[in-house]
N, C-alpha and C positions, 0 to 999 in steps of 0.2 A: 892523516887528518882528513874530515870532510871537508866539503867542499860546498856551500850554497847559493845558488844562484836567485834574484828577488829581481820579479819583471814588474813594470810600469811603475814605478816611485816617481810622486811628484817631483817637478824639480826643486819646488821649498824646501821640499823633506833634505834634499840630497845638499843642496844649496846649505841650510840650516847646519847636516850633521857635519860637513867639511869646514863650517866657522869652528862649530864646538871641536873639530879636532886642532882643527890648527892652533885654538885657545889653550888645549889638554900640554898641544906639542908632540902629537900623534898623528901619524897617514888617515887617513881616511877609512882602511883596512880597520887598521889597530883598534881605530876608535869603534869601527863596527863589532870589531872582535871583543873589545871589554863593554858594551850595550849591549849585545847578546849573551854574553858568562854572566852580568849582573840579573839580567832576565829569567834567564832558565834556573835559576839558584831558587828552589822550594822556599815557599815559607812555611810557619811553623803549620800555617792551617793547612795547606797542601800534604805535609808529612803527617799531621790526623790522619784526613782524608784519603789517601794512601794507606795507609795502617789500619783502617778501618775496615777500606777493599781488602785488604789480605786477609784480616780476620772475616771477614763474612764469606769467602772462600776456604776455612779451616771448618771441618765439621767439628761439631758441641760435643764434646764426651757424654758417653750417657752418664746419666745420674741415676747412681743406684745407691742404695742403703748401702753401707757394708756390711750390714746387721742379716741383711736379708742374703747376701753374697755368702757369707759363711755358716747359715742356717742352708741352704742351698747346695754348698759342699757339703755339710756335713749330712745331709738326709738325703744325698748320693752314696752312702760309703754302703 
């Protein structure tokens, strides 16, 4: 598992999330560990936006008749 390290937090911040674990019933760890997994979880506009990036990195097939494709073969033979 990683490991991250978060320098200068106020002391409210730190003060605050150790009530809200003690409140959960959780270390102070735990509770940073389920505040972060609820964080980083996409939302649905994120996984758009994401989906979006992929497709605009997929190049467009070209667009051909198919009419014109087998008139093409055939006036090759």
């Amino acid at each position: 598992m990683a490991q991250v390290i978060v320098r200068n937090l106020d002391e409210q911040v730190v003060s605050s999330l150790k009530i809200k674990a003690e409140l959960h019933g959780h270390s102070l760890e735990q509770e940073l560990r389920e505040i972060l997994k609820s964080a980083a979880e996409l939302t649905s506009e994120e996984k758009l936006a994401l989906a979006d990036r992929i497709a605009a990195m997929t190049p467009r097939p070209l667009e051909t008749d198919s009419a014109d494709l087998i008139r093409e073969d055939r006036d090759s033979r």
